[in-house]
C-alpha positions in Angstrom: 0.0 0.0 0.0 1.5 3.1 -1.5 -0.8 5.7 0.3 -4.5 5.9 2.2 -5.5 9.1 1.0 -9.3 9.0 3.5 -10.2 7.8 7.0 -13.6 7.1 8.6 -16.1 9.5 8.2 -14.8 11.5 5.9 -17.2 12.9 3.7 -15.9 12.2 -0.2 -17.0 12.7 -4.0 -17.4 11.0 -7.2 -13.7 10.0 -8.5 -12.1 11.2 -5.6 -9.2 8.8 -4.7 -9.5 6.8 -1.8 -6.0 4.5 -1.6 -3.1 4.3 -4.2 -1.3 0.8 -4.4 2.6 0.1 -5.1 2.6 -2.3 -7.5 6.8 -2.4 -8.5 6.4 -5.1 -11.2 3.9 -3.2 -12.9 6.1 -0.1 -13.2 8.8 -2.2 -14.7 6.6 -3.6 -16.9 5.4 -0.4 -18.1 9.2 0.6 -18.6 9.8 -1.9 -20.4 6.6 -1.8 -22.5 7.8 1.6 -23.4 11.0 0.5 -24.6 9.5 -1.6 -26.7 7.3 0.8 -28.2 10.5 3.1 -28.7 12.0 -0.1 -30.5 8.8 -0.9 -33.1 8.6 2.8 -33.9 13.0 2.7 -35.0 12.1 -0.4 -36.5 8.9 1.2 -38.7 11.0 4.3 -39.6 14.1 1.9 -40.8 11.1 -0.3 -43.1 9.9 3.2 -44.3 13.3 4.2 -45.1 14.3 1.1 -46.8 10.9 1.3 -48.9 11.8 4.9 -50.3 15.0 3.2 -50.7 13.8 0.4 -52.9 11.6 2.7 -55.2 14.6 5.1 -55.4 16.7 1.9 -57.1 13.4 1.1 -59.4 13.4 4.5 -60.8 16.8 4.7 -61.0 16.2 1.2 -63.5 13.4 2.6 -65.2 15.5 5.8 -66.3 18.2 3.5 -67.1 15.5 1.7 -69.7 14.9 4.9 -71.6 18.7 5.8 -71.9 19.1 1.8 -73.5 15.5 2.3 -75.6 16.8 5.3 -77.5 20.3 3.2 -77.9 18.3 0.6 -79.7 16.6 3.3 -82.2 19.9 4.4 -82.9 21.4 1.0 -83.6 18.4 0.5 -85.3 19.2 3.6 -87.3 22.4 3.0 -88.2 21.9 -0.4 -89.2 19.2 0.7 -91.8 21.6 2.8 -93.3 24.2 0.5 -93.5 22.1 -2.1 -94.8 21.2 0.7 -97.6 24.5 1.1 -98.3 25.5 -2.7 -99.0 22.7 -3.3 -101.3 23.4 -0.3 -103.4 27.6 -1.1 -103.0 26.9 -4.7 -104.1 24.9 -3.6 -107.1 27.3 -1.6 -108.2 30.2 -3.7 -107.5 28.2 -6.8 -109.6 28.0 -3.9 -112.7 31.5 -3.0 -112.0 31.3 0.6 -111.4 32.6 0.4 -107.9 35.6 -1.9 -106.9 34.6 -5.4 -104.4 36.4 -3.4 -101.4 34.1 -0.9 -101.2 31.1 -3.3 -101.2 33.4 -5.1 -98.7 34.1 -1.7 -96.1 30.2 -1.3 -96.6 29.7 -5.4 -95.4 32.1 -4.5 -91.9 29.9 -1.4 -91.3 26.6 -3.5 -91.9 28.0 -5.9 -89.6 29.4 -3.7 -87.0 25.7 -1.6 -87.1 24.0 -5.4 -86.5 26.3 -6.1 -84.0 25.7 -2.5 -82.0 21.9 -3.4 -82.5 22.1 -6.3 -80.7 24.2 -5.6 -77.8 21.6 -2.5 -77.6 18.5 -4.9 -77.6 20.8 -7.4 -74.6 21.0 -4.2 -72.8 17.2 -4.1 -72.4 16.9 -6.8 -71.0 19.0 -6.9 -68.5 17.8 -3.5 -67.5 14.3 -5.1 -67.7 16.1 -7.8 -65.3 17.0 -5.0 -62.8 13.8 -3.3 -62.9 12.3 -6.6 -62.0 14.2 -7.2 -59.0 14.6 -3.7 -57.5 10.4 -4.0 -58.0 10.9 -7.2 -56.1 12.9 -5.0 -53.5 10.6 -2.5 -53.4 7.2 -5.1 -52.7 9.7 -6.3 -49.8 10.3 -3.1 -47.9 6.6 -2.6 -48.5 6.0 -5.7 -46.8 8.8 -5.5 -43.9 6.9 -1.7 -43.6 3.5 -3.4 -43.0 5.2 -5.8 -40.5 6.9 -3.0 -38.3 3.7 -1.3 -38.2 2.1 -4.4 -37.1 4.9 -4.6 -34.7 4.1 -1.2 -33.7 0.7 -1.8 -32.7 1.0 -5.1 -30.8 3.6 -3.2 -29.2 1.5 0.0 -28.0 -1.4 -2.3 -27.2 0.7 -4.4 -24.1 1.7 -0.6 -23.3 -1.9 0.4 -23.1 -2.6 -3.2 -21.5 0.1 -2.1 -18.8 -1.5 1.2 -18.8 -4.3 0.4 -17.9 -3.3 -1.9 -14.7 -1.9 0.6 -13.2 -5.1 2.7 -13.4 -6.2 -0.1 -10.5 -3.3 1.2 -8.7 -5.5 4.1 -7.5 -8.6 3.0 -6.4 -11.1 6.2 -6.7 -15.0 6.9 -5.3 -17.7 5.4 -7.6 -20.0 7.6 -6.3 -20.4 10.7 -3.2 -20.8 9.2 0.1 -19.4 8.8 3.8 -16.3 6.4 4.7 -17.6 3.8 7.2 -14.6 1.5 7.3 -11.0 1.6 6.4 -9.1 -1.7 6.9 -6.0 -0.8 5.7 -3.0 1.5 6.2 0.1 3.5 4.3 2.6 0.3 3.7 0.6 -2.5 4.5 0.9 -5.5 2.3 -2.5 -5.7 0.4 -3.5 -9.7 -0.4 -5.5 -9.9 -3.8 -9.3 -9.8 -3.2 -11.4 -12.5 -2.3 -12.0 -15.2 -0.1 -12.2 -13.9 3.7 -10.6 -10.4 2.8 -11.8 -7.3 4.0 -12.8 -4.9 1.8 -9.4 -2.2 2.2 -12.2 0.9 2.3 -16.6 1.0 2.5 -18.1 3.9 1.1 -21.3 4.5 1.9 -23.9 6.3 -0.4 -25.1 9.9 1.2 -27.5 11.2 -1.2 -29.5 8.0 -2.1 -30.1 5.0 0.3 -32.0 1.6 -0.2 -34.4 -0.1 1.5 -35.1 -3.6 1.6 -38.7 -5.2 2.5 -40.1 -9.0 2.6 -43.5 -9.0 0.9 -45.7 -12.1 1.7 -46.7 -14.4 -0.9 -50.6 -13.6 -0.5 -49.7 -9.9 -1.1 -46.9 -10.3 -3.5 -48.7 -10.3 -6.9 -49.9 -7.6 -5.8 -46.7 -5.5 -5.6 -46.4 -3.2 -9.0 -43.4 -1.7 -9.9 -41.5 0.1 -12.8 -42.5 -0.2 -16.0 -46.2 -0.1 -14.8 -47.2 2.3 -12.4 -45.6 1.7 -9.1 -47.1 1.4 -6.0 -47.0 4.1 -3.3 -44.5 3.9 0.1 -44.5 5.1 3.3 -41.1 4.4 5.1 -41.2 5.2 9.0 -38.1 5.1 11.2 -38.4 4.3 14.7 -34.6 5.7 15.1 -36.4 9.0 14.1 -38.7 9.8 16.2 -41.0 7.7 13.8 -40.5 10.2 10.9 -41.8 9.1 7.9 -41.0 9.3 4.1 -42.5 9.0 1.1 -41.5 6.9 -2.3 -42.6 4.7 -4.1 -41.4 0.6 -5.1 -38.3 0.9 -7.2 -37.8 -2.7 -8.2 -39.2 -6.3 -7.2 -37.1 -10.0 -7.3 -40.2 -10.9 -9.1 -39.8 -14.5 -8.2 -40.4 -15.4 -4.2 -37.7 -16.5 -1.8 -37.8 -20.1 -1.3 -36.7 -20.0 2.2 -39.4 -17.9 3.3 -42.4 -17.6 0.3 -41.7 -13.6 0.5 -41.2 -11.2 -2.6 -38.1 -9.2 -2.1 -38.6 -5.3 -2.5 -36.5 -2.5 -2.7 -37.0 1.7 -2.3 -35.0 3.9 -3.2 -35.2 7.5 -1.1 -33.7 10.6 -1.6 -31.5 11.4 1.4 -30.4 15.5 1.3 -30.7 16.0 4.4 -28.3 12.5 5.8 -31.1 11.6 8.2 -31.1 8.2 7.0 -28.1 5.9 7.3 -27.4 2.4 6.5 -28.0 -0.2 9.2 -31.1 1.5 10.4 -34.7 -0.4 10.8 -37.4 0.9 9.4 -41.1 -0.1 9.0 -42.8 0.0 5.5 -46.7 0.5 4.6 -47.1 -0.3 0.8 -50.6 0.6 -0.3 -51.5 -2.0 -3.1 -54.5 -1.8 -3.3 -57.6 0.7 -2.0 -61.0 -0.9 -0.9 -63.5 1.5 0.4 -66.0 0.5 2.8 -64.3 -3.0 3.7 -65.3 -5.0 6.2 -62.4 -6.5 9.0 -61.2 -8.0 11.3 -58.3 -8.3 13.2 -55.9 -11.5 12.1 -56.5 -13.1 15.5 -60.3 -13.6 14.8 -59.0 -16.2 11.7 -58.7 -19.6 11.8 -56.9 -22.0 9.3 -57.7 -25.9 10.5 -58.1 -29.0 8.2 -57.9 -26.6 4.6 -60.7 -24.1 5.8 -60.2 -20.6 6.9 -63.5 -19.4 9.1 -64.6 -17.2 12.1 -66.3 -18.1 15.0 -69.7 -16.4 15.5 -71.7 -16.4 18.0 -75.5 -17.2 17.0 -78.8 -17.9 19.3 -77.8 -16.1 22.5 -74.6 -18.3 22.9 -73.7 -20.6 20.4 -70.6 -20.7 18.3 -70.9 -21.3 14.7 -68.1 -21.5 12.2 -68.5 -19.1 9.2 -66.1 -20.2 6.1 -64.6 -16.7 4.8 -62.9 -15.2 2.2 -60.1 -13.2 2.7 -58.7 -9.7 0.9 -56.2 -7.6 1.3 -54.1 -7.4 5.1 -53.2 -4.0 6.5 -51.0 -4.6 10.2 -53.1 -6.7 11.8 -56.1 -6.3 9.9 -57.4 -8.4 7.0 -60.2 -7.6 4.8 -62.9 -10.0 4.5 -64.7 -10.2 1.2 -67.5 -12.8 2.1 -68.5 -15.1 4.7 -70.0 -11.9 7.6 -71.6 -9.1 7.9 -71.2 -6.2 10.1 -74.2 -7.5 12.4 -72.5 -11.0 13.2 -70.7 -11.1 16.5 -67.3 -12.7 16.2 -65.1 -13.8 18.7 -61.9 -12.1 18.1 -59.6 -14.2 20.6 -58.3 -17.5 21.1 -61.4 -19.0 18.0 -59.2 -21.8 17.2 -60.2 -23.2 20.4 -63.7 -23.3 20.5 -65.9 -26.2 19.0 -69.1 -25.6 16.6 -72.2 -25.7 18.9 -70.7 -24.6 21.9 -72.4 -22.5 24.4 -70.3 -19.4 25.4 -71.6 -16.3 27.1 -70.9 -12.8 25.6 -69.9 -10.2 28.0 -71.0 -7.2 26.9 -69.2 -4.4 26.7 -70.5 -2.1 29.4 -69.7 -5.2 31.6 -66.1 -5.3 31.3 
C-alpha cells in the first residue's frame, strides 16, 4: 500500500481517490513496454526508409531503360543505313562501277551496325532484369513496412494493456458518500481480493439509500413496480422519532424466496438532508390496493384448521358457529374479509381456534367489562 488518501467519516465525492497501491512489477513492466514501443517505432521508420530506398533503385532502372531504348533506335538507325548502303555497293560492284572493297568496307559497317543493334537490344533486357528485381525489392520493404507497423501496434497495445493496470493502482470513489470503514493502512501488504478479505475501504452512499422489505406471498402479486405504475410507500423510522418518508417501489425480485415464500422489495429514497443511514430499521406500509367501505377484522379472529379458513360467531344467544370466509387484502393486523359476515355477526376475536361448533359461550358485553 503506497498511500491511504481518507479515514472514517470523511465525507468524499465521485472520483475522488480513496488508496493508491505500489505495485513495482507493474512499473517495470510499463518501462519496459515503453521500450519496446520506442523499439517498433526505430524499426517502422528503418522499413519506411528502406521502402523509399527500394523505389529510389526502381526509378533509378526505369530511367536506365529509356537511356538503353533510344540506344536501340539508334542502332536500329544506323543499321538501316548500312544495310542501304550494302545493297546499293553490291549492285554496283556486280556492274563493276565500284571496286569489291568498297562493297566489302560497306559489309564491316553492316555488320558492325548489327552487332551494335544487338548488344543494344541485350542491354534491355538486362535493364528489364533489374527493374524486375529492384520492384521485387521494393514489394519487400513494403512488406517488412507493414510488418513493423504491425509490430508497432502489438507493441502500444501491451503498453496500453500495462496502462491500464496501473489505473487499479488508484482505487477512486464510484460515487459521493461517507467512509464507514478503512481496513487498511500506508505500507501494509494488500492480499489480492477475495476469499475472507476485508474490503481495504466501504463507502457508503449519502445522497440515495435503499431499502429492503419482505413481501408475503398472498400480497406479492400484488406488488407493481416500474415499468407499470408503481405502488405508493411510506417508510417510518423508529430511530427517528418515527419520521416518515414518502416513495414509491423501485424494483421487485419478481420470483419469491424459497426459504421464506416472500417477494423481495427494494425503495429507493432521496436522502439530502443525511437523516437516514445504512443499518437503520425501518417499518414499511405499501398501499397495493384501496378498498372502500371494507369490512375487517383483526388476524386473531382467523382460523386455518383442516384446509378451511373461518370465524367463530356467535349465533342464538350463545352458540358458536363456524362461518367459512374469504379473505382480501391485510393491512397490520387487519385483514379484509370479502365474504362469509356481515357487520351484524358477532365474532369472537380471541383465542377462536379453540372453540368447537355448537358450543355455548356467554358474551360479556361491553359495558360489563
Amino acid at each position: 500500500m503506497d498511500e491511504v488518501l481518507v479515514d472514517i467519516g470523511d465525507r468524499v465525492t465521485k472520483d475522488q481517490p480513496l488508496v493508491r497501491l505500489w505495485v513495482p512489477e507493474l512499473f517495470d513492466e510499463r518501462t519496459q513496454k515503453e521500450a519496446l514501443v520506442a523499439q517498433a517505432d526505430a524499426e517502422l521508420a528503418q522499413a519506411k526508409a528502406a521502402v523509399v530506398a527500394a523505389q529510389a533503385v526502381a526509378q533509378t532502372a526505369q530511367a536506365r531503360l529509356a537511356g538503353v531504348r533510344a540506344g536501340v533506335v539508334r542502332a536500329e538507325g544506323e543499321h538501316a543505313r548500312w544495310k542501304a548502303e550494302f545493297d546499293r555497293s553490291s549492285q554496283l560492284a556486280t556492274s563493276g562501277v565500284v571496286t569489291p572493297k568498297l562493297s566489302d568496307e560497306t559489309l564491316n559497317q553492316l555488320r558492325a551496325a548489327e552487332a551494335a543493334l544487338a548488344e543494344a537490344q541485350a542491354a534491355i533486357a538486362a535493364v528489364q532484369a533489374e527493374i524486375d528485381a529492384a520492384q521485387a525489392q521494393v514489394h519487400k520493404a513494403e512488406a517488412d513496412e507493414a510488418a513493423a507497423a504491425a509490430r508497432v501496434r502489438v507493441a502500444r497495445a501491451d503498453l496500453a494493456r500495462t496502462s491500464t493496470l496501473l489505473q487499479y493502482c488508484e482505487i477512486k470513489v464510484p460515487f459521493p458518500g461517507v467512509v464507514t470503514a478503512r481496513n487498511v493502512d500506508t505500507r501494509h501488504y494488500v492480499q489480492p481480493a477475495g476469499g475472507s478479505s476485508p474490503p481495504l475501504v466501504v463507502v457508503a452512499r449519502r445522497d440515495r439509500v435503499r431499502v429492503f422489505a419482505a413481501i408475503p406471498e398472498t400480497e406479492a402479486g400484488l406488488v407493481s413496480a416500474p415499468p407499470e405504475e408503481p405502488d405508493p410507500v411510506t417508510v417510518t423510522v423508529p430511530a427517528l422519532g418515527n419520521r416518515s418518508f414518502e416513495g414509491t417501489v423501485t424494483r421487485t425480485s419478481w420470483s419469491l424466496d424459497p426459504t421464506n415464500r416472500s417477494l423481495n422489495v427494494e425503495i429507493d429514497l432521496d436522502n439530502p438532508d443525511d437523516l437516514l443511514r445504512p443499518g437503520m430499521y425501518a417499518t414499511m406500509t405499501i398501499r397495493l390496493a384501496e378498498v372502500p367501505n371494507a369490512l375487517t377484522v383483526p388476524a386473531a379472529a382467523i382460523v386455518r384448521a383442516e384446509g378451511e379458513t373461518y370465524c367463530c360467531c356467535v349465533v342464538d344467544g350463545g352458540v358458536i358457529e363456524r362461518r367459512p370466509v374469504q379473505l382480501g387484502l391485510r393491512s397490520r393486523d387487519e385483514i379484509e374479509l370479502r365474504s362469509g359476515l356481515t357487520d351484524k355477526d358477532v365474532v369472537v376475536l380471541a383465542r377462536a381456534g379453540g372453540l368447537q361448533a355448537g358450543q355455548r359461550v356467554e358474551v360479556i358485553p361491553p359495558a360489563a367489562k
